[in-house]
ROKOLVEX-68207 format. One record per residue (C-alpha): residue number from 1; chain; x, y, z. Coordinates in nm, 4 decimals, m for minus. Example, Ala and Ser with C-alpha at 12.3 -4.5 7.8 and 13.67 -1.06 7.14 Angstrom:
% ROKOLVEX-68207
nuro|koltor|x|y|z
1|A|1.2300|m0.4500|0.7800;
2|A|1.3670|m0.1060|0.7140;
//
This chain:
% ROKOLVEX-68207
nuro|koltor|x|y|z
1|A|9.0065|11.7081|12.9000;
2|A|9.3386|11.6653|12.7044;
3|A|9.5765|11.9259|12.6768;
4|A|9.5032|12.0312|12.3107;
5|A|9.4317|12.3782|12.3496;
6|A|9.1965|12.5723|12.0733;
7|A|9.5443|12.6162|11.8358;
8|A|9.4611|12.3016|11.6735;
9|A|9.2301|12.3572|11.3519;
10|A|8.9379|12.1100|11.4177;
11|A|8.7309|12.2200|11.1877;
12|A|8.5998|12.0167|10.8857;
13|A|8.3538|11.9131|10.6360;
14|A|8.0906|11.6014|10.6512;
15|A|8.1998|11.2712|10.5083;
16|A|8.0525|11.3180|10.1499;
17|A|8.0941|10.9324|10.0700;
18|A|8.1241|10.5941|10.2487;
19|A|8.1468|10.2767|10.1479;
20|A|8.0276|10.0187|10.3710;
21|A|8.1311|9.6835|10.2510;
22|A|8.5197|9.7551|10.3636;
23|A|8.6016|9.8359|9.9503;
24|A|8.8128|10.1581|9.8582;
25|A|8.6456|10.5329|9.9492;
26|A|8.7111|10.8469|9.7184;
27|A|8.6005|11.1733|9.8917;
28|A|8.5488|11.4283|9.6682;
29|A|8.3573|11.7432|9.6368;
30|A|8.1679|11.9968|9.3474;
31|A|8.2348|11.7068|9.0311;
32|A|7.9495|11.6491|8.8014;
33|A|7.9973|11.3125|8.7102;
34|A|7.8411|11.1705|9.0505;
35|A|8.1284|11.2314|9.2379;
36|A|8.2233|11.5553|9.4045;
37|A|8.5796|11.6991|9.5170;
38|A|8.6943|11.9272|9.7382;
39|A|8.8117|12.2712|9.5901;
40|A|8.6941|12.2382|9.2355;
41|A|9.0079|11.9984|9.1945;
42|A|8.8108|11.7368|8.9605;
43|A|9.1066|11.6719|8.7576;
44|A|9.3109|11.5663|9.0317;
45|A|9.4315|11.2234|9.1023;
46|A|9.3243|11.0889|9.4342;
47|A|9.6051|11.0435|9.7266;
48|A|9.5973|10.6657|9.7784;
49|A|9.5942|10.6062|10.2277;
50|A|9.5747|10.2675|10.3356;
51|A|9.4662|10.1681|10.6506;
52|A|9.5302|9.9366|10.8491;
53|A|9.2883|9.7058|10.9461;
54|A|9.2140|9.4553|11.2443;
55|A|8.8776|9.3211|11.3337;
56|A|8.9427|9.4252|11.6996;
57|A|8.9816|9.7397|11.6295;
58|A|8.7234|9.8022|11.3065;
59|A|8.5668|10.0960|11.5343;
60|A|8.9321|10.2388|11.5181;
61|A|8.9524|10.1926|11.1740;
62|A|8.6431|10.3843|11.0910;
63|A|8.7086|10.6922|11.3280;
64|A|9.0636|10.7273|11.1523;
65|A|8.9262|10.7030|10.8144;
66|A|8.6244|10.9443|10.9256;
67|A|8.9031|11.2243|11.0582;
68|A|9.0800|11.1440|10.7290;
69|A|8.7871|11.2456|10.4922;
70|A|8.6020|11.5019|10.6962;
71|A|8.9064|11.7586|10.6670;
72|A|9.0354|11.6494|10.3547;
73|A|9.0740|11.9344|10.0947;
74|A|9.1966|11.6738|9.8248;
75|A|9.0585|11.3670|9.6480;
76|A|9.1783|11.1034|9.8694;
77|A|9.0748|10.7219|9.8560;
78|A|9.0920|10.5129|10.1461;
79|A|9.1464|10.1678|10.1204;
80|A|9.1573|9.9615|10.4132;
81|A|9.4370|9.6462|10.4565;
82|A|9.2822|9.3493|10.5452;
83|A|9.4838|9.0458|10.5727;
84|A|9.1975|8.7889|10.5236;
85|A|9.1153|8.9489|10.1807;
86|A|9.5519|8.9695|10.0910;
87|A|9.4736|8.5814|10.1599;
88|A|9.2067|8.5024|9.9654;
89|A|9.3086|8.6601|9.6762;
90|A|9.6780|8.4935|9.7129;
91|A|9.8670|8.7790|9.7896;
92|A|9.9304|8.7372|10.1784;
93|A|10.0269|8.3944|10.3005;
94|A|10.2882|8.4346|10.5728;
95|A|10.1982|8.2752|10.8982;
96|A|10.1093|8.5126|11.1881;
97|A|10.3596|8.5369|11.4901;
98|A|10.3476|8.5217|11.8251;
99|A|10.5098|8.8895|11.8327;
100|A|10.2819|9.0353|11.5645;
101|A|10.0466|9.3200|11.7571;
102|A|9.8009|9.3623|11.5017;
103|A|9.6813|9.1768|11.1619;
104|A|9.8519|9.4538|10.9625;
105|A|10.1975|9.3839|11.1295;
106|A|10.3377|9.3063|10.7853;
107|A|10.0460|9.3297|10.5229;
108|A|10.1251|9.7224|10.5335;
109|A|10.4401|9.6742|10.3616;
110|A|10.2535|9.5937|10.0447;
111|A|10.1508|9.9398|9.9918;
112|A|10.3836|9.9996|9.7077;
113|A|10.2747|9.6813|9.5161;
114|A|9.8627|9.7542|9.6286;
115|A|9.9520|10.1017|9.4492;
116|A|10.0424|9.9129|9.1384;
117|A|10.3771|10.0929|9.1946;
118|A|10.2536|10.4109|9.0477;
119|A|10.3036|10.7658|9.2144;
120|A|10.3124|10.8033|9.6259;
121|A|10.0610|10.6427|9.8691;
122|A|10.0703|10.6913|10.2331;
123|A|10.0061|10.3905|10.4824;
124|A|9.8966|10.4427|10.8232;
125|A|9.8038|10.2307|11.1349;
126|A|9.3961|10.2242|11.2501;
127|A|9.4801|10.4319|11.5628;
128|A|9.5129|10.7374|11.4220;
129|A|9.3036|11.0740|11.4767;
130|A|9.4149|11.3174|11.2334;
131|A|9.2755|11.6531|11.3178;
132|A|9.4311|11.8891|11.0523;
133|A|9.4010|11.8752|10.6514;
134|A|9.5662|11.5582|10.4948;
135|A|9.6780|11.8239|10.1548;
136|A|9.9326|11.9563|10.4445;
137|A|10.1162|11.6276|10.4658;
138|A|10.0946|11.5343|10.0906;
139|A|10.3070|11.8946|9.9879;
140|A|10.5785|11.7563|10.2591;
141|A|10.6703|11.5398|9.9856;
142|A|11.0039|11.4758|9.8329;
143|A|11.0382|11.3351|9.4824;
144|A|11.4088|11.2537|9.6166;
145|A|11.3026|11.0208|9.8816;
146|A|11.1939|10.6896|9.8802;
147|A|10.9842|10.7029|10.1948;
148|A|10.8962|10.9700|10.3919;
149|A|10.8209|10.8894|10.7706;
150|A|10.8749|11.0631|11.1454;
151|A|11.1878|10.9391|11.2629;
152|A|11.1105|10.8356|11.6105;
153|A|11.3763|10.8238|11.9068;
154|A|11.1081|10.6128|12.0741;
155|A|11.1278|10.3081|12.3655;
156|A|10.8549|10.2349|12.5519;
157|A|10.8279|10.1612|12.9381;
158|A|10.5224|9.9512|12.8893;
159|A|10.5631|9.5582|12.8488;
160|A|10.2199|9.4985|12.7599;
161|A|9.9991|9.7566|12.5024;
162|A|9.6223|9.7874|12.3791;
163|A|9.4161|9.4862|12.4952;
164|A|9.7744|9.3468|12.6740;
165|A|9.9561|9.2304|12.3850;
166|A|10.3156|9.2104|12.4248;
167|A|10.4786|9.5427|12.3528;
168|A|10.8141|9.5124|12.1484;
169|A|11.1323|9.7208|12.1577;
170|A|11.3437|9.7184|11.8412;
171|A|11.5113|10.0187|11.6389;
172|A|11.2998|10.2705|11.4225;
173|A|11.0046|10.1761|11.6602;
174|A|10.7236|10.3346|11.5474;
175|A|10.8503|10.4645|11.1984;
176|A|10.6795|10.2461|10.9874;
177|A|10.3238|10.3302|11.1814;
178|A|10.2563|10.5903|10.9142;
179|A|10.4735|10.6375|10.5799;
180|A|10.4434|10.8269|10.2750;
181|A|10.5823|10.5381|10.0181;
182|A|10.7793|10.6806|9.6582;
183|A|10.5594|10.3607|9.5328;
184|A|10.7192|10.4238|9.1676;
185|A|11.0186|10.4873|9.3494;
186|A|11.2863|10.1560|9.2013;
187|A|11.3936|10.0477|9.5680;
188|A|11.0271|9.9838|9.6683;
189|A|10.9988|9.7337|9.3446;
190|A|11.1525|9.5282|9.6017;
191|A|10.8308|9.5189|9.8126;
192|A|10.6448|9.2281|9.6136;
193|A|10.4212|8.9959|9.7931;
194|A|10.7478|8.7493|9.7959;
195|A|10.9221|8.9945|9.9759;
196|A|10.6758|9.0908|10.2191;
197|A|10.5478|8.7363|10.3165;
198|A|10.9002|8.6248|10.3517;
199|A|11.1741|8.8609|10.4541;
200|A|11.2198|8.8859|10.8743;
201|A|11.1056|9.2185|11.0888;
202|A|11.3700|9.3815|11.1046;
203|A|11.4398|9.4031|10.7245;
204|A|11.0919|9.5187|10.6736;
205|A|11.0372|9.7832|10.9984;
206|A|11.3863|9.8996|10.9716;
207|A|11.3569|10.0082|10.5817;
208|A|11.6542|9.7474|10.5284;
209|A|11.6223|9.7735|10.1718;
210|A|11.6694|10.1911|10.1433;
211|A|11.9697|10.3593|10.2458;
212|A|11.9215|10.5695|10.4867;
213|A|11.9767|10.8797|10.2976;
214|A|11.6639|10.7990|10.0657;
215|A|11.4533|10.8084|10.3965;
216|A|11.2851|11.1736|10.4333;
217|A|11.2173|11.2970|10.7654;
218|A|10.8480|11.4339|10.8709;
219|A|10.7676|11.6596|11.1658;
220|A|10.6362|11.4719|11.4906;
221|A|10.3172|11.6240|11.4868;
222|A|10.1953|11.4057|11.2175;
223|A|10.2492|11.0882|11.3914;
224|A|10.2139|11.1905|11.7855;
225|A|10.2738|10.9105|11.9701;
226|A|10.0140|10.9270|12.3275;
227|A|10.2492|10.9105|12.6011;
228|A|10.5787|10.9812|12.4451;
229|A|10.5393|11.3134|12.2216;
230|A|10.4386|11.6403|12.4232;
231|A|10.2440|11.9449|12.3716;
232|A|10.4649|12.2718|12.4176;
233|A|10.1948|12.5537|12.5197;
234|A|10.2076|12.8533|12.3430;
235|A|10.4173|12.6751|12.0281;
236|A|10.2085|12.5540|11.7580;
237|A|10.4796|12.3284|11.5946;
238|A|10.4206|12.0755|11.8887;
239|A|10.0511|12.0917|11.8454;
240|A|9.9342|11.7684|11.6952;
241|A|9.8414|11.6930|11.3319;
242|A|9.7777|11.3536|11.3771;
243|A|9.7346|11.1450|11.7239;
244|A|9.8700|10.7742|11.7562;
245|A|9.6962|10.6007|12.0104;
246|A|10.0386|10.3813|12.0083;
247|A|9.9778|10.2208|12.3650;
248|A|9.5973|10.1674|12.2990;
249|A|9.3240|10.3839|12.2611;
250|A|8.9637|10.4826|12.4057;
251|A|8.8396|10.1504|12.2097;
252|A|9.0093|9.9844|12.4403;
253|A|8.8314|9.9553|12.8257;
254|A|9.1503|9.9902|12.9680;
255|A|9.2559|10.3062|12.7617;
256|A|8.9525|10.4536|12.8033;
257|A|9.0669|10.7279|12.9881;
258|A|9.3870|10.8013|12.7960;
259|A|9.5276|11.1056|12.7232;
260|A|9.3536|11.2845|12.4239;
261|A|9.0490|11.0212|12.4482;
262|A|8.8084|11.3114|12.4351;
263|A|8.8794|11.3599|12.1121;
264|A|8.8663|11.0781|11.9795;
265|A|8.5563|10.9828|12.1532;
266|A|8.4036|11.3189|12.0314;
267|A|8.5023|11.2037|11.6796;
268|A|8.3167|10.9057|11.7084;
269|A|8.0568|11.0479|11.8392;
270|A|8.0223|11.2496|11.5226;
271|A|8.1423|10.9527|11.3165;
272|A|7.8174|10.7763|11.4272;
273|A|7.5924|11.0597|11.3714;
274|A|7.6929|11.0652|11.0195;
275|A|7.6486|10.7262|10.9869;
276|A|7.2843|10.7719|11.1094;
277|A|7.2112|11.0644|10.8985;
278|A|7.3389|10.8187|10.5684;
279|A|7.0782|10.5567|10.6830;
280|A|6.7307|10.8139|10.7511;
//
């Protein structure tokens, strides 16, 4: 069992809405238009989170996005990155390299530009588990910042991470894993497809073109890295929010037994239950 002890609010609502062919969810609840949102909040404008997403890991994808929806409180809408959509429709060309981990490496940078630059979005890697309300993290924001993101003093021991990809070491590791983007914020007009598909890593994972004062800081718990971050008993500020499988997660047969993987195997458990219940 993991050491997540009963502090953690796990409770939630059923997914009320899925979309299966990979296209944009909105979860919302009590509407009359065909739609329903959460907390008789049918005027509100859904929180944009994209995901994202790599074939080897579309499980991942799904669970995160599940956790997402089931305790949302909000509208949200989920829209998942995938890089061989960005191609086809001319937005993504830049060739993949050898150091790249996942198919989102640099797609996720886009977020600002996939927002049409309009109001904040959040971006966030597949292998996630977020296990408390996603409303909690959206009134962390600052109008002030251009990014919001937890500020990692992070190097890993490992050379080699989920299926035994090369692991990288490089400053800011790990901040740009999940980010809350200012997308009408005029810095991130700088992130256009141009940018993105051309500009090296560390301009892009470093947040080369803010300064650093424009970059807010979030607490640790909403990006809990498996193997890094700990649980403090007794002080709920250390209890997780949101668990990053970083290293690799239960999807993986040789992470299988990593720490928190009840969880997230109890998640998809439930994922897939829902997911039955949608096709009876």
């Amino acid at each position: 069992m993991s050491a997540l002890n009963s502090g953690v609010n796990l409770n939630g609502e059923e997914v009320k809405s899925r979309n299966p062919n990979g296209e944009s969810d909105v979860f919302e609840m009590n509407g009359s238009n065909g739609k329903v949102y959460p907390n008789n909040v049918a005027n509100s404008k859904p929180f944009k989170i994209f995901i994202g997403y790599d074939p080897r890991e579309d499980l991942a994808y799904e669970v995160c996005r599940y956790s997402i929806l089931k305790r949302s409180s909000i509208p949200v809408e989920v829209v998942p990155i995938k890089q061989s959509e960005l191609r086809q429709n001319g937005v993504y060309w830049r060739e993949r390299g050898k150091l790249e981990s996942t198919e989102f490496s640099f797609s996720r940078f886009l977020t600002p530009y996939l927002a049409n630059y309009d109001g904040w979005a959040m971006f966030v890697d597949c292998d996630f588990l977020y296990l408390a309300d996603i409303k909690e993290l959206r009134d962390l924001i600052d109008d002030n910042d251009a990014i919001m993101c937890v500020q990692h003093d992070y190097t890993p021991k490992e050379t080699t991470k989920m299926d035994g990809v090369v692991q990288t070491v490089y400053p800011r590791k790990n901040w740009s894993s999940m980010v809350l983007y200012n997308c009408g914020h005029p810095k991130n007009r700088v992130l256009t497809p141009e940018v993105v598909n051309s500009e090296s890593g560390a301009f892009l994972h470093r947040f080369q073109w803010l300064d650093d004062l424009e970059i807010g800081s979030i607490p640790f718990v909403w990006n809990f890295l498996v193997g890094h971050n700990e649980v403090v008993e007794n002080n709920p500020s250390t209890f997780p929010k949101a668990i990053h499988y970083t290293l690799g997660g239960p999807w993986f047969e040789s992470w299988k037994n990593c720490e928190f993987a009840d969880l997230w195997v109890n998640e998809m458990e439930e994922y897939k239950k829902a997911m039955e219940k949608k096709v009876d």
